[in-house]
VOBA-1610 file (N, C-alpha, C; in pm, whole numbers, padded with zeros to 5 digits, always signed):
BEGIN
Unk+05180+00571-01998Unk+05250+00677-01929Unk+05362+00616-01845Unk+05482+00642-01813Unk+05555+00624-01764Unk+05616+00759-01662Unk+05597+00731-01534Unk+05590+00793-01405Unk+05744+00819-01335Unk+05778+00908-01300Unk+05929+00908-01214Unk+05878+00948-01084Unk+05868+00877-00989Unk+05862+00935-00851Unk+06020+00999-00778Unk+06037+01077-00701Unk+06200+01090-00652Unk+06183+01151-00521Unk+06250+01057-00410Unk+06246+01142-00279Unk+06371+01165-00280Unk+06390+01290-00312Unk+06561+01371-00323Unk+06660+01340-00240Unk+06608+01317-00089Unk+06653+01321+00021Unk+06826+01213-00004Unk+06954+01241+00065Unk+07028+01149+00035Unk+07046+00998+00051Unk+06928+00999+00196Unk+06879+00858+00161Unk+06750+00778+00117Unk+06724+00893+00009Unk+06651+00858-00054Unk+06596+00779-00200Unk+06492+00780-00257Unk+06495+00697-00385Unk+06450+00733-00478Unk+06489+00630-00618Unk+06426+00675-00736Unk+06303+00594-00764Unk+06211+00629-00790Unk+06078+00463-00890Unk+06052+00496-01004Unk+06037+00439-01109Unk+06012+00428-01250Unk+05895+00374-01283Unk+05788+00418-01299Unk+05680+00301-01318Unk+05611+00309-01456Unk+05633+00207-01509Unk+05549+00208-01641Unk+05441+00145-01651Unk+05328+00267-01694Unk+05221+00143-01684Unk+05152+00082-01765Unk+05214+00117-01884Unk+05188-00040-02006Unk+05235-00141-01934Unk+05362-00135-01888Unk+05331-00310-01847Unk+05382-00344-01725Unk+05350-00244-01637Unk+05294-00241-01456Unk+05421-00272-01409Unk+05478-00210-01462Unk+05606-00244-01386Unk+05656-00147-01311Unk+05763-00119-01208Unk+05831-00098-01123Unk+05954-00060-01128Unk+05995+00008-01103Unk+06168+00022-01119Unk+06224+00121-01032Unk+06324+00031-00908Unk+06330+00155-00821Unk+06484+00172-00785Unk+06545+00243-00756Unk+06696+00312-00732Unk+06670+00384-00609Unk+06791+00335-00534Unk+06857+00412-00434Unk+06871+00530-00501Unk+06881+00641-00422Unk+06935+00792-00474Unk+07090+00804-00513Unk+07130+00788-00574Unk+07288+00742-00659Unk+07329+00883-00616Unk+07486+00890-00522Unk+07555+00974-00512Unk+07627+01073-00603Unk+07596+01042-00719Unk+07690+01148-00836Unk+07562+01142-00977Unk+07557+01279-00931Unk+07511+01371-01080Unk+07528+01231-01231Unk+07597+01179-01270Unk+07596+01081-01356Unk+07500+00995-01360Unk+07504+00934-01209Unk+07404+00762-01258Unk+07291+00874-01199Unk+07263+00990-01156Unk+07090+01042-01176Unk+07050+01039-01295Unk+07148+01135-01375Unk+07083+01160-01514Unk+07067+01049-01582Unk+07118+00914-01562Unk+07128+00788-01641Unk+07023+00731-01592Unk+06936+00759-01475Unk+06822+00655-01441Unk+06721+00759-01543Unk+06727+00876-01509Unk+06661+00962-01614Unk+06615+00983-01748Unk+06774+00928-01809Unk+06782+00955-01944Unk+06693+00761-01963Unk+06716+00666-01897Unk+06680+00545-01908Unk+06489+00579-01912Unk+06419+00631-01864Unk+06290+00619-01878Unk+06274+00719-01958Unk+06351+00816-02009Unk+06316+00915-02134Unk+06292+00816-02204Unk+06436+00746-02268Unk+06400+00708-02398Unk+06332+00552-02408Unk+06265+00496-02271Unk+06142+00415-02329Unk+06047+00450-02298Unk+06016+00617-02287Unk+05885+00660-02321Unk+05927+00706-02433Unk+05981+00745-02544Unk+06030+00737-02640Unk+06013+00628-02723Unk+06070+00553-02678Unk+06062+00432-02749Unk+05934+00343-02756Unk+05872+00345-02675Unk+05740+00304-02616Unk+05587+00391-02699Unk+05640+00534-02664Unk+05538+00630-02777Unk+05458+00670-02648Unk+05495+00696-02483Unk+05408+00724-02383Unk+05473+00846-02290Unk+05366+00868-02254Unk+05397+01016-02209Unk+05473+01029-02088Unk+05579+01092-02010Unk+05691+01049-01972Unk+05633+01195-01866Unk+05627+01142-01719Unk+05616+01279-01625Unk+05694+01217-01485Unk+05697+01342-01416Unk+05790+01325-01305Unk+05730+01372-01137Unk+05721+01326-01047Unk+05676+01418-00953Unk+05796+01379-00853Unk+05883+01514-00793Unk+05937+01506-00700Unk+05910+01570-00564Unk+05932+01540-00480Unk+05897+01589-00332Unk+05969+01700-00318Unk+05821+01798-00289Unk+05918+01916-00264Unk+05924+01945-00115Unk+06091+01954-00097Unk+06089+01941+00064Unk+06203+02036+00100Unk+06252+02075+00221Unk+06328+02238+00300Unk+06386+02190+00400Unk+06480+02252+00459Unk+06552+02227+00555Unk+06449+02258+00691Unk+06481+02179+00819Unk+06445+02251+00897Unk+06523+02306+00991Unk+06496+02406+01079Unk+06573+02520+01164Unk+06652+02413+01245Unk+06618+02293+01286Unk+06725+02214+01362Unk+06795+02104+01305Unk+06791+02117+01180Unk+06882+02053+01120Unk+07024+02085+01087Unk+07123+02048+01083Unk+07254+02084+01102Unk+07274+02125+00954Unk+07357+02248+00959Unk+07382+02293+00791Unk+07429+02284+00736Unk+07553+02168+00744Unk+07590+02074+00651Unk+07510+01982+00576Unk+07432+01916+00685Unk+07311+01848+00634Unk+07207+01893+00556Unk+07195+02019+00582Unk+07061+02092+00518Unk+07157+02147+00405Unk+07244+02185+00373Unk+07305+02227+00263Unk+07339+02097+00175Unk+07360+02005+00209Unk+07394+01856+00113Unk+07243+01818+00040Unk+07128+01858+00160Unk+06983+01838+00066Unk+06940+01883+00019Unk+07002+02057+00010Unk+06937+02143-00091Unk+07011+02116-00253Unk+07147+02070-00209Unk+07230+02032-00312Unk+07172+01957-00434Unk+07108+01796-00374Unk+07084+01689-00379Unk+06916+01747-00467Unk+06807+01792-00416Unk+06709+01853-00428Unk+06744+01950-00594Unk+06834+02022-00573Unk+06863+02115-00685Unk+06955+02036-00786Unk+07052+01946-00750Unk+07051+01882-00913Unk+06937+01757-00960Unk+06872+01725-00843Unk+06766+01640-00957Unk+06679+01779-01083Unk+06640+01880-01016Unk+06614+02011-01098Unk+06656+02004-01232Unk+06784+02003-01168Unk+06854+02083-01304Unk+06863+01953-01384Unk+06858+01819-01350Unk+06840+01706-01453Unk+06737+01678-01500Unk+06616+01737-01435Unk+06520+01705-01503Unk+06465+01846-01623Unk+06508+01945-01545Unk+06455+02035-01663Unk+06555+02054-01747Unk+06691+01976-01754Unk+06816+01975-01857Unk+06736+01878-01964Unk+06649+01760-01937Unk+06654+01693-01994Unk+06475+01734-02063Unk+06411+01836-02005Unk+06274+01877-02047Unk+06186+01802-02031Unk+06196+01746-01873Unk+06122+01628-01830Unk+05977+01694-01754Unk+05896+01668-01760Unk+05715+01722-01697Unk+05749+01680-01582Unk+05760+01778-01475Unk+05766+01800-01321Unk+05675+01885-01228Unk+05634+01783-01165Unk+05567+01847-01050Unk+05639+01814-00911Unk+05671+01923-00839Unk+05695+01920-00705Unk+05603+01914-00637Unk+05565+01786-00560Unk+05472+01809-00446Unk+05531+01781-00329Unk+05454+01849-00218Unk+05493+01801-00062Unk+05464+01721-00012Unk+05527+01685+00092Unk+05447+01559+00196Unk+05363+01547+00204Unk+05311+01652+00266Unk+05194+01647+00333Unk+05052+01627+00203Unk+05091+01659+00046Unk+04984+01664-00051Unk+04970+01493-00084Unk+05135+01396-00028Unk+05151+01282-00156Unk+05046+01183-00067Unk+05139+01256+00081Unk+05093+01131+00200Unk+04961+01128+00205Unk+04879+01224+00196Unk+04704+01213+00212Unk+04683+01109+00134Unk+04702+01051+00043Unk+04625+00971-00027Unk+04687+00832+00097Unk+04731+00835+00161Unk+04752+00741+00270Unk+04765+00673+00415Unk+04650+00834+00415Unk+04591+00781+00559Unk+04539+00723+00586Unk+04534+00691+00747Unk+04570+00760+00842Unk+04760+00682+00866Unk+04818+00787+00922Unk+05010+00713+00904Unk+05041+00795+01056Unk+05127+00742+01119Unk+05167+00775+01227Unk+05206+00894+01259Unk+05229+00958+01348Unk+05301+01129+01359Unk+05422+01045+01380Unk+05517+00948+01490Unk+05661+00923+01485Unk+05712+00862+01377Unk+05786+00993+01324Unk+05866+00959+01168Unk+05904+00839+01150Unk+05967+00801+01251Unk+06017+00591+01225Unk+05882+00518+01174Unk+05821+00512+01285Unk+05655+00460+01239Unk+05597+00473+01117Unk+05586+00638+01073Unk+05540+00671+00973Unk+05635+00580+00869Unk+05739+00617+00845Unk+05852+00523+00730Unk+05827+00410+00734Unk+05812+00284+00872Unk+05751+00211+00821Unk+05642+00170+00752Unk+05536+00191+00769Unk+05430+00216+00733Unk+05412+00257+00561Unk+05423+00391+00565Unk+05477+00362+00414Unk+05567+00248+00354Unk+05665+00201+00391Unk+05725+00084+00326Unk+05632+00000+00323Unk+05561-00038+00410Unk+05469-00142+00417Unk+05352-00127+00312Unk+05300-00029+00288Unk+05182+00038+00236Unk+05279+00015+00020Unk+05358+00059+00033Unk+05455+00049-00102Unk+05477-00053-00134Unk+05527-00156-00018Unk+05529-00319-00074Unk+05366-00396-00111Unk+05272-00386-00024Unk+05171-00433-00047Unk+05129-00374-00185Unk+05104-00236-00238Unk+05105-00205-00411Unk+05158-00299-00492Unk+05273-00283-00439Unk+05411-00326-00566Unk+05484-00441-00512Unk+05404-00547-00488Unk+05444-00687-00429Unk+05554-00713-00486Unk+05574-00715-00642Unk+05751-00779-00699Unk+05815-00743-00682Unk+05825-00627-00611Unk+05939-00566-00603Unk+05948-00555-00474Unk+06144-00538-00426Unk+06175-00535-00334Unk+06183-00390-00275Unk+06067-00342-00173Unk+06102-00210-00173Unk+06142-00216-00058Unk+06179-00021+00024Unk+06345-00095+00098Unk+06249+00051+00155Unk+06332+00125+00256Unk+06314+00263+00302Unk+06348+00318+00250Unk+06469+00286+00166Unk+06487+00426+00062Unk+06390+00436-00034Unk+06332+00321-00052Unk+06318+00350-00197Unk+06107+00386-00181Unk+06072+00352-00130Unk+05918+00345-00044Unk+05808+00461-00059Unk+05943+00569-00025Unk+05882+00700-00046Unk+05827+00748-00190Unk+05980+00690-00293Unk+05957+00737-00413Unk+05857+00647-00527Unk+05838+00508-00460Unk+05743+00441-00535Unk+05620+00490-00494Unk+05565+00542-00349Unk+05416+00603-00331Unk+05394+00727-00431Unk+05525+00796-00398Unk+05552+00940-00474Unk+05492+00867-00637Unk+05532+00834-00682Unk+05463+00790-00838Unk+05405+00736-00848Unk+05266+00620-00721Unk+05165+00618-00747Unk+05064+00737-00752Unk+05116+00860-00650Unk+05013+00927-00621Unk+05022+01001-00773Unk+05161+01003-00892Unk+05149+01111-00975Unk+05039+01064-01079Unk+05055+00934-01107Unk+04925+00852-01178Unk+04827+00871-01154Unk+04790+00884-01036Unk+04652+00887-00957Unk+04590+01052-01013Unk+04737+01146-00961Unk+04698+01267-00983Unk+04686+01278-01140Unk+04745+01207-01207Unk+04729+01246-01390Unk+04612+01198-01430Unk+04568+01099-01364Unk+04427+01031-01369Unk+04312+01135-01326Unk+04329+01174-01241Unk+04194+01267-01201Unk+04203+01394-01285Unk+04323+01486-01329Unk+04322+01535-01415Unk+04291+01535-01549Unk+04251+01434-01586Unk+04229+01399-01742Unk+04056+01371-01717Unk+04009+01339-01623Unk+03831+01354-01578Unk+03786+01460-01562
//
């Protein structure tokens, strides 16, 4: 199976994980509609090529009331074309929330800085070869938990 984790957010990330052969693959959140669909179209076709089942879980996440609405309008933006690239491309998506991915990683701080570290920390110790960063931290947990979750589903 080969996994897409994605924290939409603009500074957020992509992870790729394949787990025939445990690998890792993670992207900054690329500013233009192009290099998304190209990290996209890149794990289509080696689950394709590979012969493995190809799913996606992105964070489903909302503006909040004190967020400025430029800002909250650039993340709904950002949020709605990974959408439309993944169901352009007829990719298996699940939106989950924070609050469903993070349980599998408690206990994590309530101050958001804290918490982010923490997850980074918690993402590097998984996925030692790789260099994971804050952007990218969120979206490599994000696609352990979708494994985990495709795993308990198939029991």
């Amino acid at each position: 199976m080969i996994i897409i984790g994605i924290d939409p957010g603009a500074s957020g990330g992509v992870a790729v994980y394949d787990e025939d052969e445990h690998a890792l693959y993670t992207h900054k959140c690329p500013d233009n509609t192009k290099a998304m669909t190209a990290i996209i179209n890149s794990a289509k076709a080696r689950s394709w090529i590979d012969d493995q089942q190809l799913m996606c879980a992105i964070e489903k996440v909302h503006a909040f009331p004190t967020d400025a609405r430029s800002s909250a309008f650039k993340f709904g933006v950002n949020f709605g074309k990974w959408l439309g690239i993944l169901g352009s491309l007829n990719v298996s998506t699940i939106e989950v929330t924070p609050q469903t991915w993070m349980k599998d990683f408690q206990p994590l701080p309530k101050i958001k800085k804290d918490r982010k570290n923490e997850l980074k920390r918690i993402a590097s110790e998984m996925f030692p070869e790789n260099k994971i960063t804050l952007s990218t931290s969120d979206a490599a947990l994000i696609a352990a938990w979708c494994l985990e979750y495709n795993k308990k589903k198939e029991d």
